[in-house]
N, C-alpha and C positions, 0 to 999 in steps of 0.2 A: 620386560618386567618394569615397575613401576618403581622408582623413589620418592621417597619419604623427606620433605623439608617439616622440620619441626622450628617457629618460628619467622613471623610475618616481617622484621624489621628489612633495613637496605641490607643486609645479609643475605637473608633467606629469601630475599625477592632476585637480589642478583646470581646465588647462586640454581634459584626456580630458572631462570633465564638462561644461565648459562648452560643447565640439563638439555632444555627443550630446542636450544642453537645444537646439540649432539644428537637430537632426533629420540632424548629418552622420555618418554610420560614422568609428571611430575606431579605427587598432591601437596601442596603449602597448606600448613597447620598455622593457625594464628588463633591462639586463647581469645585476643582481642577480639572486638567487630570490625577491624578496620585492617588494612594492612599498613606500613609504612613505621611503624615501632617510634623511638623519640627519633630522630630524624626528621619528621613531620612536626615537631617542635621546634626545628630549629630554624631561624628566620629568611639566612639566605640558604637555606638546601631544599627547599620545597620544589623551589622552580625544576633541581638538577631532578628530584625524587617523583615527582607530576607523570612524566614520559614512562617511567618504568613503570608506573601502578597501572598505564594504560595498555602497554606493552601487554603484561601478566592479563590484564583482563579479557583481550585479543588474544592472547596466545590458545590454541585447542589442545595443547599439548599439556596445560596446565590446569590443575583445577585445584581452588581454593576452598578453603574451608575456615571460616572464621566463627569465634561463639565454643570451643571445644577446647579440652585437653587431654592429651594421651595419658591414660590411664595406666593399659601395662603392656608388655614389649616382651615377645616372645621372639623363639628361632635366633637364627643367624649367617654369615654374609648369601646372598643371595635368595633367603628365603625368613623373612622377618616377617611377623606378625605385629600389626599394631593395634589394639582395643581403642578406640576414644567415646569420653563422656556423650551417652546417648544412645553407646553400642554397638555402631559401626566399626567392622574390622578393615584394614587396611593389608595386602600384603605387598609386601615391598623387597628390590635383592639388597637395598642399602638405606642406609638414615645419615641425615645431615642435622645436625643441632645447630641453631642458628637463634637460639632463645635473649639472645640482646645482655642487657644489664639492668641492674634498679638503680636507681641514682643515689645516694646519701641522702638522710634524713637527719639536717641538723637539728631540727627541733626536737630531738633529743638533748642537747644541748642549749641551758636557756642562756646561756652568756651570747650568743646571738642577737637574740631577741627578735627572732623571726615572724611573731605577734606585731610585731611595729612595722606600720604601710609601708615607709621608705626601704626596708628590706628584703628582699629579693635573695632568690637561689638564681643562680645561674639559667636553667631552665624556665625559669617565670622572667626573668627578664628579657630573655629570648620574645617573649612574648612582647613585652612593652616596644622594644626598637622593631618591632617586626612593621612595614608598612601597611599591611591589613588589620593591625593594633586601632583602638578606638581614636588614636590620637595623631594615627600616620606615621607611625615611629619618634615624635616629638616625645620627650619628659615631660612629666607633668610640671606644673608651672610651683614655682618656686625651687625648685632642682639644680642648684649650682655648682655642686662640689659631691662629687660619686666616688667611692672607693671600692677597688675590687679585691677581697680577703681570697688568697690562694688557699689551695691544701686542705680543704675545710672536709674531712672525712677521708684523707688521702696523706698517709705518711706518719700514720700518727698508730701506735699501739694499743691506743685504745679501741681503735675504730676499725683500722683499714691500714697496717703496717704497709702497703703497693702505694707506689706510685699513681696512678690514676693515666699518667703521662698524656693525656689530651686535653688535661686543664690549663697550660698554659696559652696555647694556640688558641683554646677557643674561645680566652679571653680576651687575647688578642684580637681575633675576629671580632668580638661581642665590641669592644673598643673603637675599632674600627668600623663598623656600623654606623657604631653611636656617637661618634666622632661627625660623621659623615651628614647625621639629622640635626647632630645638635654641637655647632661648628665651636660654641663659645663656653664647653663646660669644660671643669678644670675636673682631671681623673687623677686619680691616685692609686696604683698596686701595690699592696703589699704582699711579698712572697718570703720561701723560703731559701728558694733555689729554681733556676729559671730551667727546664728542660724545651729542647727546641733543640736543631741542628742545620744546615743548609741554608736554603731559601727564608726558613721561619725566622730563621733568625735575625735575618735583613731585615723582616717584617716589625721585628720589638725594637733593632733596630731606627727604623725610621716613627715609630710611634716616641719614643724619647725624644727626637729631634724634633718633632712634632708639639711637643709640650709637655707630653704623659710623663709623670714621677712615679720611677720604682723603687720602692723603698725592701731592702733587703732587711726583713724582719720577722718578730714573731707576735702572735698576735692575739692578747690573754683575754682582753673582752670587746663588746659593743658597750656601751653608754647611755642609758637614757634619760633623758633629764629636760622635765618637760616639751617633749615633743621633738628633742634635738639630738642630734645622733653624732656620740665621738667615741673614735678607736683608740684605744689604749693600746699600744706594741712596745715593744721590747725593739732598739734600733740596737743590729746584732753587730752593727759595723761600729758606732761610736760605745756601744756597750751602758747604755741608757734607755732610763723609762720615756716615753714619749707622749702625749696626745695629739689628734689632729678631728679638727672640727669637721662635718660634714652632713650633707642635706639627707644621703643616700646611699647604700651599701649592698652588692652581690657578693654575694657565699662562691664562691666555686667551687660545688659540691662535686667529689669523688664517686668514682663507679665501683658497684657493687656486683657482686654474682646476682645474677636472677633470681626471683622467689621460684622457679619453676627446676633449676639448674638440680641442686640435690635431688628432687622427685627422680628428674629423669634417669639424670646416673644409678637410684636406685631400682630403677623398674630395668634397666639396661646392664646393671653390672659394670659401670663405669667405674676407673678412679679419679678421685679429688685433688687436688692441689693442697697443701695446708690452709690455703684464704676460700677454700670451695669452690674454684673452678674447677672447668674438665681439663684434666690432666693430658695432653697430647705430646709427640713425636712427629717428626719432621711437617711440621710445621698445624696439619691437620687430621694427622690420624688420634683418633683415642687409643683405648683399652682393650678395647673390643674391635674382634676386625670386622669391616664394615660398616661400622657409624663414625661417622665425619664432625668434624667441629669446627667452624668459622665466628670470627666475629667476637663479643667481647664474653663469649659464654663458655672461652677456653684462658681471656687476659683480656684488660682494658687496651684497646686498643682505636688510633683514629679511622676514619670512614674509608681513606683509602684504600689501607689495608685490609677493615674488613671485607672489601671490595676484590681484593687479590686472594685474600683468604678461601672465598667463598667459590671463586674461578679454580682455586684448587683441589678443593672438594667436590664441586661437579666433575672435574676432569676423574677423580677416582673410584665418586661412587655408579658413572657412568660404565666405568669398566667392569661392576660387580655385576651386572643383570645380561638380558640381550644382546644382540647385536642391534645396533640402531635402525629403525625402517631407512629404504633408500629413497631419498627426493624422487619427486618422476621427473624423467627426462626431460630437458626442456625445450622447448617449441622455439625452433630457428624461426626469425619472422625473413616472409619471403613476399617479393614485390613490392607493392605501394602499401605504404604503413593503415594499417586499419583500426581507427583509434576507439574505445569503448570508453564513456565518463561517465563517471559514481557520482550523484550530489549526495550527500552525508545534510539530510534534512535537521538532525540534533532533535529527533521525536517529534518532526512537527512547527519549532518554533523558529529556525529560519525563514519558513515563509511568511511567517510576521512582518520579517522587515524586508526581504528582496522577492518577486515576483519571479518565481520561481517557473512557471510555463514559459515567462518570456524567455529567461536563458536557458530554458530546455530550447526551444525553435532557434533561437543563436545559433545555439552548438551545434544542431543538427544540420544546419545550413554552411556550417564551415568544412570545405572539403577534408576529406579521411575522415570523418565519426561517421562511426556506424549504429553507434546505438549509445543510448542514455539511461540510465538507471538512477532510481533515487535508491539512498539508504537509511531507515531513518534511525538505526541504534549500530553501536560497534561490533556486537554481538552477529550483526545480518551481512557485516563487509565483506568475510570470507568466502561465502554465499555467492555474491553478487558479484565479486570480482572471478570466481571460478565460472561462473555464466555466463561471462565475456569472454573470458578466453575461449571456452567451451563452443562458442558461438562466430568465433572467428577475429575477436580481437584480439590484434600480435601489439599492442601499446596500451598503456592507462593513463586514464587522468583521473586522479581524488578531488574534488571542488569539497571546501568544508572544513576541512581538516587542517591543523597546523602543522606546519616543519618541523617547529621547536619540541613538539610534544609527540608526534604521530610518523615523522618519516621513515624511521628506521621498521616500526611497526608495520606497514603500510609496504615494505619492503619485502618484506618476510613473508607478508601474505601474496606478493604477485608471483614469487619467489613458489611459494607451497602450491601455485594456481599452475605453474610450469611455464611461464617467460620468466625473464633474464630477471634480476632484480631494479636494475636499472632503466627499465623500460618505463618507467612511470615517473612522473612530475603528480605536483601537488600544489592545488590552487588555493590560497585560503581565503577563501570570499568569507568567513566568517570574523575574524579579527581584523583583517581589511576594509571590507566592505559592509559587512552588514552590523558590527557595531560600532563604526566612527562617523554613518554619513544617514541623512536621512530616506524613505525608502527608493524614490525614482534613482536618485545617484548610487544607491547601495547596487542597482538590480543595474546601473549604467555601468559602474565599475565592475561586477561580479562577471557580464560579461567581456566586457575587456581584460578581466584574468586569467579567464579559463582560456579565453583566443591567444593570451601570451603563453600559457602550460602549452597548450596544442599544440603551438607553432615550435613550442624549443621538444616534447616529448616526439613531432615525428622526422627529425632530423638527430636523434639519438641514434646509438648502437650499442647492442649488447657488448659488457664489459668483462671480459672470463677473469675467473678468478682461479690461478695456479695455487697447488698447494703441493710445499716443497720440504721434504725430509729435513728432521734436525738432527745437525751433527752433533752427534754427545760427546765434545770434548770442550774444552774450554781452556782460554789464555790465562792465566795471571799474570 
């Protein structure tokens, strides 16, 4: 039976992944076109978020659906009906909500003045330090003195009574960034109260000793006055009004339930929170047995967590359908290694830059390959790596493909093909070779990559992987 992830963000993409490592079919619902929710806004988590969206796209086990929203939600645990805009039914033994947050909208508030360039939300600054920014993560010129307004939609009864609790950290981050591009600006936080614990705290920590002023306060306007920007606070420690001048100012805007959160709970029979989230128990169950809740669409909550959130709800809505299909068996390799390599063409446009016949006649001439295959989309890998084994290759090698973004991927599928998962190396002639050198050295390096993958994949051995009962007790 199949599950139901509603919502595209690193929630519902982690917990999509963690289904289909259980061997359950999975459909990811994403309203959006895109998958990856704000996350993908955020400057340094692109790189960690890259691997996953590649992952889900490779996965067969997964299939995505973006452009839609679930309309209405029948049945229940093990036999759920889902309707989505357009018509399609889904049916599913469990549902996972994974519908993200909205961020605060202070331009509600014009004491901001969120109309003024130098002012920034949290999320749009993200953008400016980000190094794919039009400016490399630089300020724009004239930017000497930035302040960053905590709380701003978060703790406040007008707005948002919750804590938000991931605003201080990720201003911290955001700091740290922009610290990092732009060595010589003088910052200034004003908060109300610092939540952090552990580690993070080391982190605010060494941003103080670094230079940064925290100013414990409250914070009644922004300022404008011809073109110049000063805060007005309330300094809560000496019990005074204060100004401090400034070129430029972030909001850290507070998280909201989703626009999509009440729909759902009411096509589903969920309960609310009093702030409108989905009301949960031990840690991700709702209301309703069988629909799961990860991520900040049961409480604001940071990435990690959403991340162990969403591993806990695949672990139980796995257990509402099927039994999981079983791997096939896997192919002892016997005798001299027989090695099969994939070039991952990228549709065509690596042979632009490396000569691609010639490191086909390379490889072929280095002893143990037996065969060579191009690939030229992600979509054909599974295909072609099952045609090797099929054919007598007991080892792989991927030429094309990154480590950072694709190994664990790449894994999974020699894995699904029935050799060990360990049996395969990965050459990246395309980050290496073929866009740092020009074309004779790209196609001279490319093969001297894949002769180094060859030589370390056929002096491997499969790595067994024990899997060992958990004792359920526990020390305090």
């Amino acid at each position: 039976m199949t599950v139901c992830v509603i919502g595209g963000g690193i929630s519902g993409i982690m917990a999509a992944l963690a289904l289909s490592r259980r061997g359950t079919e999975t459909v990811l619902i994403e309203s959006g076109e895109t998958l990856g929710g704000h996350m993908a806004e955020i400057a340094d988590c692109i790189s960690g978020l890259e691997p996953k969206l590649i992952e889900v796209e490779a996965d067969p086990l997964i299939e995505v659906i973006t452009g839609v929203t679930v309309e209405k939600i029948d049945g229940s645990r093990g036999n759920f009906t889902l309707t989505l805009s357009g018509g399609r039914t889904i049916n599913a033994s469990s549902i996972i909500l994974a519908t993200g947050y909205t961020p605060f909208d202070p331009s509600v508030w014009s004491r901001y003045h969120l109309e003024h360039p130098n002012v920034y939300t949290s999320l749009e600054f993200e953008r400016v330090i980000s190094l794919s920014s039009p400016t490399g993560g630089r300020l724009p010129d004239g930017i000497r003195r930035i302040g960053f307004i905590q709380c701003i939609g978060s703790r406040d009864p007008r707005a948002n009574p919750l804590c938000s609790s991931v605003c201080c950290m990720y201003t911290a981050n955001e700091i740290k960034t922009l610290k990092a591009r732009n060595p010589d600006v003088e910052v200034y936080v004003f908060f109300m109260d610092i939540r952090v614990a552990g580690r993070d705290e080391r982190t605010i920590d060494k941003l103080k000793r670094e230079g940064v002023t925290y100013i414990r306060s409250r914070v009644p306007e922004v300022i404008t006055d011809d073109g110049k920007l000063t805060v007005r606070y309330e300094d809560t420690g000496a019990g005074e009004l204060k100004s401090l001048d400034l070129d430029a100012v972030v909001l850290a805007i507070g998280l909201l339930p989703s626009g999509s959160t009440r729909k759902l709970a009411e096509l589903a029979g969920l309960e609310l929170t009093e702030e409108g989230y989905i009301k949960v128990s031990d840690g991700v169950r709702t209301s309703v047995d069988g629909i799961y809740a990860c991520g900040c669409v049961a409480a604001p909550v940071r990435i990690s967590d959403a991340v162990v959130q969403a591993e806990a709800a695949a672990s139980l809505a796995s257990e509402d359908g099927s039994p999981p299909p079983e791997m096939p068996e896997l192919i002892e390799p016997e005798g001299e290694p027989a090695i099969g390599l994939i070039i991952f063409t990228d549709n065509g446009t690596l042979g632009s830059y490396i000569d691609l016949e010639k490191v086909r006649e390379a490889a072929l001439a280095i002893d143990g390959v037996i065969q060579v295959k191009e690939v030229p989309s992600l979509s054909g890998l599974e295909a072609e790596i099952a045609s090797l084994v099929k054919d007598g290759s007991n080892r792989i090698v991927v030429a094309g493909l990154s480590h950072r973004k694709h190994e664990e991927m790449v894994r999974d599928v020699v894995e699904r093909a029935g050799l060990n998962r360990y049996l395969v190396e990965i050459a990246n002639i395309r980050e290496h070779a073929a866009w740092v050198h020009p074309p004779d050295e790209a196609t001279r390096k490319s093969i001297d990559l894949i002769r180094m993958a060859i030589a370390k994949v056929r002096e491997v051995s499969p790595l067994k992987v024990e899997l060992l009962p958990v004792t359920r007790r526990a020390l305090v």
